[in-house]
ROFITOR-998094 format. One record per residue: residue in three letters; x, y negated, z of N, C-alpha, C, CB in turn. Coordinates in steps of 0.02 Angstrom, whole numbers, plus 50000, padded with zeros to 5 digits. Last residue first. Glycine has a CB too. Layout:
N
ALAXYZXYZXYZXYZ;...
***
This chain:
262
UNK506124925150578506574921750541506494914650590506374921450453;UNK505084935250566505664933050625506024928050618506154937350637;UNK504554937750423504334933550466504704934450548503574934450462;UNK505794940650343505464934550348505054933250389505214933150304;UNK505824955650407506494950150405506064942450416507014950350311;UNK504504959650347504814959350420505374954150414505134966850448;UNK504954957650202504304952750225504384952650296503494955750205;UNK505774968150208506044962150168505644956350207505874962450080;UNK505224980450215505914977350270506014970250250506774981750260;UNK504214981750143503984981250210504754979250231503574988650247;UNK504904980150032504624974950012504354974650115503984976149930;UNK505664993950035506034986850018505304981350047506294986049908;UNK504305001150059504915000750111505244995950091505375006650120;UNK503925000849923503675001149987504014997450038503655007350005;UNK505025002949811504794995949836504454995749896504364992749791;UNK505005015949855505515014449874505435005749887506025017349824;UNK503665022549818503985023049909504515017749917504445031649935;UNK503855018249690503225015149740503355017549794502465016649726;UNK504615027749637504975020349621504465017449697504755015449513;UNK503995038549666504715038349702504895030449695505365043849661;UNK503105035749605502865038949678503415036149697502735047349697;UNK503345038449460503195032049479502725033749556502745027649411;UNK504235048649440504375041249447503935036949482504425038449389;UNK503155056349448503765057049504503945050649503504415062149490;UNK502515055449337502175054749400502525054149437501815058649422;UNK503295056949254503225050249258502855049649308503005046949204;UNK503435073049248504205065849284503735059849272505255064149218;UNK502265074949224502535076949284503005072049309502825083249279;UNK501915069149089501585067149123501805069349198501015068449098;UNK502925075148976503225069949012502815068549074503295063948969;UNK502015084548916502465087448964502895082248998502885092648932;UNK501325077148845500945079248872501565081248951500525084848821;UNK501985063648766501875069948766501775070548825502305074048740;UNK502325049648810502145051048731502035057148732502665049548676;UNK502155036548949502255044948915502005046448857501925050648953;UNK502275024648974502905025848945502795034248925503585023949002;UNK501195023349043501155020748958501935021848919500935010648955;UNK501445025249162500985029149124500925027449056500365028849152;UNK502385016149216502745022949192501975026749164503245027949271;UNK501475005149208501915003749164502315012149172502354995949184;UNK500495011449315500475008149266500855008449191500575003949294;UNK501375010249442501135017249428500875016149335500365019649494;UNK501734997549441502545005049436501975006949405503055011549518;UNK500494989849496501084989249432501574994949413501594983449448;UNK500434997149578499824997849534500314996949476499124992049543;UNK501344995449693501225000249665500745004149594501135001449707;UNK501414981549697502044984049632501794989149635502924984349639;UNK500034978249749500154976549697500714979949670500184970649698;UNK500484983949889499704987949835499864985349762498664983849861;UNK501514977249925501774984349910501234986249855501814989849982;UNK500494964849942501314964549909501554973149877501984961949991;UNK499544969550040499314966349976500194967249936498924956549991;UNK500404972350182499664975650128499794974550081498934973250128;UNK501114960550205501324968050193500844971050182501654971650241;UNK500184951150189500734951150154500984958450113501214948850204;UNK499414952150306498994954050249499564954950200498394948350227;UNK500284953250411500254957650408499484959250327500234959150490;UNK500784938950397501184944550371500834949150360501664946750407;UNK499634931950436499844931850384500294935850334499974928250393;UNK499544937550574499224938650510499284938250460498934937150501;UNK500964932950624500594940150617500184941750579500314942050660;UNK501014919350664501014920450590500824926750593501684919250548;UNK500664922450814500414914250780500444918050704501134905350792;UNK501004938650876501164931950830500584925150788501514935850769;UNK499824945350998499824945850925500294936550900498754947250895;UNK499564944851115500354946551099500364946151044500674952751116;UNK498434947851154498804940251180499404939351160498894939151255;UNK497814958751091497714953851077498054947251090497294954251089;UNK498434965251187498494966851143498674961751089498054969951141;UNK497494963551326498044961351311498534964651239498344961951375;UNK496324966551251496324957851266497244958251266495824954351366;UNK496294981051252496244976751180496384968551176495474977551153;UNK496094982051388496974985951334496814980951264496924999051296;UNK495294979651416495804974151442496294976951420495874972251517;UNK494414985551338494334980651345495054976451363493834980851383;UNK494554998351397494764999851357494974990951326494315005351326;UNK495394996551580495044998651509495154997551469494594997751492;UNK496765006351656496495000951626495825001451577497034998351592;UNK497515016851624497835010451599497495004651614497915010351529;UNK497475028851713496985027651704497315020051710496425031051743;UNK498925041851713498425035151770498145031951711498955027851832;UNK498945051451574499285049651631498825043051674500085047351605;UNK498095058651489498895060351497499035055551577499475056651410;UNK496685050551476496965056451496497615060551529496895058051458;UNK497405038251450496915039451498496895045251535496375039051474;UNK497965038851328498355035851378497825037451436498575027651364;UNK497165043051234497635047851254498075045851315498055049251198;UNK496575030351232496015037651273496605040951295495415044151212;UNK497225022951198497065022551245496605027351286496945018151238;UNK497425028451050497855026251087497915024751189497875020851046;UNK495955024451010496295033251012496795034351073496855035250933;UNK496085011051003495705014951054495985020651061495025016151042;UNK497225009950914497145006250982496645010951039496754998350965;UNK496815017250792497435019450810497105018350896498195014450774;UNK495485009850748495365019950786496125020050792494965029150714;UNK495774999450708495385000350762495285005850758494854997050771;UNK496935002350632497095000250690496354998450741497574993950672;UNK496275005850513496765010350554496985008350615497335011550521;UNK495394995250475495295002150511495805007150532494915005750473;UNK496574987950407496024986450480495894992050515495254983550464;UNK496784995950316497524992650400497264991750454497954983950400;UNK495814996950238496065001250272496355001450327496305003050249;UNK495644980650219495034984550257495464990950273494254986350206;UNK497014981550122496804976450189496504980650241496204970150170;UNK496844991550032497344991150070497174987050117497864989650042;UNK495664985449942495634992249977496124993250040495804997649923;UNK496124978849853495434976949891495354982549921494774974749850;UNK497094982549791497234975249796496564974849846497244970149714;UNK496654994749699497094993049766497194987149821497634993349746;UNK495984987049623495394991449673495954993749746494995000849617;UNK496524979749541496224974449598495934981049651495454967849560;UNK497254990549470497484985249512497074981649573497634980549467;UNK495954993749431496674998749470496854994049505497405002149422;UNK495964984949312494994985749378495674992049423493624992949315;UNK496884981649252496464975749286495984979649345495924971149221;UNK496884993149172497604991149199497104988649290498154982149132;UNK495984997149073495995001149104496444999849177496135005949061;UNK495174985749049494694988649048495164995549101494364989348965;UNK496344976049007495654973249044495364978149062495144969249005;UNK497034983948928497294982348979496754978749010497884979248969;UNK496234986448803496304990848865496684990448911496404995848855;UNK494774977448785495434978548802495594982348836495694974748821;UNK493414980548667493774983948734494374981848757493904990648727;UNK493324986048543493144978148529493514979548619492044974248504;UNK493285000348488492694996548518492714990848529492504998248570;UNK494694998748482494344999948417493254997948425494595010348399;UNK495095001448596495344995148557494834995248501496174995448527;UNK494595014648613494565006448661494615001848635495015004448708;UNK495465021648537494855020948543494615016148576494635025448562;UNK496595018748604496585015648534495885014448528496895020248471;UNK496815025048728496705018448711496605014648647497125016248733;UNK496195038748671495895036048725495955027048718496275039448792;UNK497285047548670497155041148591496615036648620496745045348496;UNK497905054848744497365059248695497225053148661496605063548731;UNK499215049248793499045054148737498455056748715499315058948747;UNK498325038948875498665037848818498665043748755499335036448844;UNK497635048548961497105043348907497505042148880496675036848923;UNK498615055149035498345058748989497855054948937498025063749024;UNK499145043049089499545047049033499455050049015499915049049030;UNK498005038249180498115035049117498565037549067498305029349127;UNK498225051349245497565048549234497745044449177497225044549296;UNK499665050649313499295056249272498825052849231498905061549317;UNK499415037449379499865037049323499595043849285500725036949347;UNK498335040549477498215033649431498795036049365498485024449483;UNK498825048949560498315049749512498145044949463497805050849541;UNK499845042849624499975048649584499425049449516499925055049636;UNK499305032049695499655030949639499845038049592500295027149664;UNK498175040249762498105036349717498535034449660497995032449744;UNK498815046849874498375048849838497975044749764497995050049887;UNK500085039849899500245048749897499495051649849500245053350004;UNK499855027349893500395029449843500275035949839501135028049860;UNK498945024750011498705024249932499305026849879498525015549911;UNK499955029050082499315032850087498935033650021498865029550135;UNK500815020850107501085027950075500465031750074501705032350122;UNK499905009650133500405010750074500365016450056501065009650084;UNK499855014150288499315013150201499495014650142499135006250176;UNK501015011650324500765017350319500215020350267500585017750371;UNK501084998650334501675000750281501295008650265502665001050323;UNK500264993850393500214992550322500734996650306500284985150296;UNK500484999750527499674998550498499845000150422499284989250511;UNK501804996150572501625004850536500835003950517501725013150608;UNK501884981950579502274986550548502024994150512502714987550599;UNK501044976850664501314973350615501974975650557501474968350652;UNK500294985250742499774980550665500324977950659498974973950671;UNK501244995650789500644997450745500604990350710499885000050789;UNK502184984650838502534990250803501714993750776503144996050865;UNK501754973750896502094972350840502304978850808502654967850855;UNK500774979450994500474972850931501164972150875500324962450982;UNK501544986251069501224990351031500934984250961500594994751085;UNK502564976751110502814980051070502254985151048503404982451095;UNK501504967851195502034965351124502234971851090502854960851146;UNK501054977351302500784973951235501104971051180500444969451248;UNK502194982251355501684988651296501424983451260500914994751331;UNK503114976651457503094973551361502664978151314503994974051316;UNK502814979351573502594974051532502634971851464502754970251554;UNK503734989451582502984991851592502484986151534502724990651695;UNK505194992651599504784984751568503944987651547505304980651469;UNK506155002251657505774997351714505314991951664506474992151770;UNK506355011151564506735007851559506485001051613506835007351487;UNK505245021451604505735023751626506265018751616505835029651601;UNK504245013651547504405013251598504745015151607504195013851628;UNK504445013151405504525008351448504415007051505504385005151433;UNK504295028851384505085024851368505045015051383505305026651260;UNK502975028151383503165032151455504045030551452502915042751454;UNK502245018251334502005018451388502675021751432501325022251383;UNK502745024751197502825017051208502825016751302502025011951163;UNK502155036151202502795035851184503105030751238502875033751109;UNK500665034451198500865038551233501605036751263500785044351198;UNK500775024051067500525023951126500915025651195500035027751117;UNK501155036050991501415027950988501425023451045500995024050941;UNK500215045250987500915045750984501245039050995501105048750920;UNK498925038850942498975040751014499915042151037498425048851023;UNK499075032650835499055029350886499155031450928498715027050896;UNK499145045050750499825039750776499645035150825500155034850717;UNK497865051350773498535056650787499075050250800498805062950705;UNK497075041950711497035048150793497605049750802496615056350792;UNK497835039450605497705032450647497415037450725496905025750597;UNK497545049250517498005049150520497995041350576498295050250450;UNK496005047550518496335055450550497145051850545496185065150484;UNK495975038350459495575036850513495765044850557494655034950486;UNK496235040850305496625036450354496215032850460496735028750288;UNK495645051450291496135051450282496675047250326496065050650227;UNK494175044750267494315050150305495095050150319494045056450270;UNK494565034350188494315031950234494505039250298493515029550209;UNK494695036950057495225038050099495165035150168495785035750069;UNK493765033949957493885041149967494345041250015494105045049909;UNK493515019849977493235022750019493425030850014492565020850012;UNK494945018049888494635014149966494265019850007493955007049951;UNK495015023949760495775020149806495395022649868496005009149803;UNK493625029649716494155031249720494655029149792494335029049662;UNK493255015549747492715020449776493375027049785491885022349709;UNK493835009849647493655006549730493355012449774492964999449730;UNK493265014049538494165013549571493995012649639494765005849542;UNK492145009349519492195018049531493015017649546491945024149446;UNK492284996849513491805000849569492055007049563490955000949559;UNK492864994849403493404993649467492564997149505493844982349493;UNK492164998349314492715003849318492995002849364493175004849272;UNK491004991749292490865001049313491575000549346490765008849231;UNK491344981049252491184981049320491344988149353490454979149328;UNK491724986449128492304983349169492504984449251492174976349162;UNK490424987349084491144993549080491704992149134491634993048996;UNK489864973049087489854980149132490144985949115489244982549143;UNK491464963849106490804966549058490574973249099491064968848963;UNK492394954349125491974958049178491334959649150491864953849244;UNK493174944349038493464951249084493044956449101493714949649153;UNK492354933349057492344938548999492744946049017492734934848931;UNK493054925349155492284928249182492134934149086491424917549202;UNK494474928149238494104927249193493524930349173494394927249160;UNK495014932849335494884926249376494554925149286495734920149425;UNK495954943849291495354946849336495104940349356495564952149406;UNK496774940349205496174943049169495694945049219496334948949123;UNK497904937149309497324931249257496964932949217497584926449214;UNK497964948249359497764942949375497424938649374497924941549374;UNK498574953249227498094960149257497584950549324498964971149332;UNK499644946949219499274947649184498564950549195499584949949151;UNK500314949949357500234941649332499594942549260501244937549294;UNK500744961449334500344960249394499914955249370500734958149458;UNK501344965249226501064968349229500604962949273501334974349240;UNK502574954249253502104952449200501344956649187502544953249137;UNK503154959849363502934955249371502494951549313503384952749393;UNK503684972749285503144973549352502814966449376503594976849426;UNK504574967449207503854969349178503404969249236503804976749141;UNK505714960249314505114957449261504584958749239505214956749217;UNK506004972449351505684968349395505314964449362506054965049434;UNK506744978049227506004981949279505824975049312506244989549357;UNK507534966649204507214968649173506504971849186507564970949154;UNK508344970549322508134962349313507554962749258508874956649281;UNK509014984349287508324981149356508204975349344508494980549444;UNK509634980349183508964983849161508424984449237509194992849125;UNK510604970749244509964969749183509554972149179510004970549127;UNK511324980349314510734975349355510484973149301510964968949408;UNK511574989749231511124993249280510834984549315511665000249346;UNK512524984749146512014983249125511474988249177512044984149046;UNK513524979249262513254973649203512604976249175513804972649135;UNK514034993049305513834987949350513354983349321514384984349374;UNK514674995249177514124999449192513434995649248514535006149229;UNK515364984149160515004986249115514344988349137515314990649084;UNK516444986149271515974981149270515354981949238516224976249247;UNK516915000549224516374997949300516024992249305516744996749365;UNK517675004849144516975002549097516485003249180516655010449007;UNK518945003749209518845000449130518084998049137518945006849056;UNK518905015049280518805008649312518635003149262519425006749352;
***
């Protein structure tokens, strides 16, 4: 019991600590992306070919996973509010449980399962092979060149995804409702009243919860790729930094919900 405070004492330092770098990671990576020397064509190359990576390689991905939940969600929603007599609340509760909850948070784990993994491998094998020195040695930053164009390619990818997941969830959503049971309506007056239920602030959150999780995940994935010095560390630091980026996930999607009810 002696050494509980202690222990207690220095586990919240060294999270007060993480939180810090992840916030110096971001903040830096930031203000090198709003500077016009930043953006040499190496630079340019590298957030295009990230972007292309993060975004459009997951277009498939997240447009199959938006068939299958919308319609589940949907389906669900429709047949546990009627059996509870409130027929009338599908629109609020589909507008607040897809776009203001499972759109972005789902992304997330989308860009984390295929991206953040690959991002930390990816830069912990350029560390150990010397990759960044070489960089440096070209005149190159390699936090400009390798950190900055990741970051923003998440940072510009997560939005447009949410979007598109929720225009193939809604419709999907409404076919399966068509089929399965009486004919809801169209597709039109499923989307108006949808639409009439969406929160005054909703948007705002719901770019929040995008953009907030894309950023610590770039940051985690990042800062555990520069922590590997051998080849055989590159597995656990991939783990880490999946497991740390599910977990801010979810903290940061329950945290930003809270706030906007508030």
């Amino acid at each position: 019991m002696g050494g509980m405070p202690g222990w207690l004492g220095a586990a919240t330092i060294s999270r007060i600590r993480g939180v810090g770098s992840l916030a110096g990671i971001i903040a830096a990576a930031l203000r090198l992306s709003v500077r016009r020397q930043t953006w040499r064509r190496t630079t340019r190359r590298a957030l295009a070919e990230q972007i292309v990576e993060a975004g459009v390689r997951a277009i498939g991905v997240v447009m199959l996973l938006a068939a299958v939940v919308g319609p589940l969600v949907d389906v669900q929603s429709r047949l546990w509010l009627a059996k509870f007599g409130r027929p009338e609340m599908l629109g609020p509760f589909l507008a607040v449980a897809l776009g203001g909850e499972l759109a972005p948070l789902l992304i997330n784990l989308v860009l984390i399962a295929r991206s953040g993994a690959s991002m930390t491998a990816e830069l912990a094998a350029m560390r150990i092979a010397g990759e960044v020195r070489v960089l440096d040695a070209q005149g190159l930053d390699p936090f400009a060149y390798l950190i900055t164009p990741r970051l923003l390619a998440l940072l510009l990818s997560v939005t447009p995804l949410a979007i598109l997941f929720l225009l193939v969830a809604y419709p999907a959503g409404w076919i399966a409702t068509a089929l399965l049971t009486d004919a809801p309506g169209t597709l039109f007056q499923h989307i108006a009243e949808l639409a009439r239920h969406v929160p005054p602030r909703a948007p705002l959150a719901f770019v929040a919860k995008c953009l907030l999780p894309a950023l610590v995940t770039s940051a985690i994935c990042c800062r555990e790729a520069f922590t590997v010095d051998r080849i055989s560390d590159v597995p656990r630091a991939t783990t880490r930094a999946v497991v740390s980026s599910l977990a801010a996930a979810f903290l940061l999607s329950t945290f930003l919900s809270i706030l906007s009810y508030l």
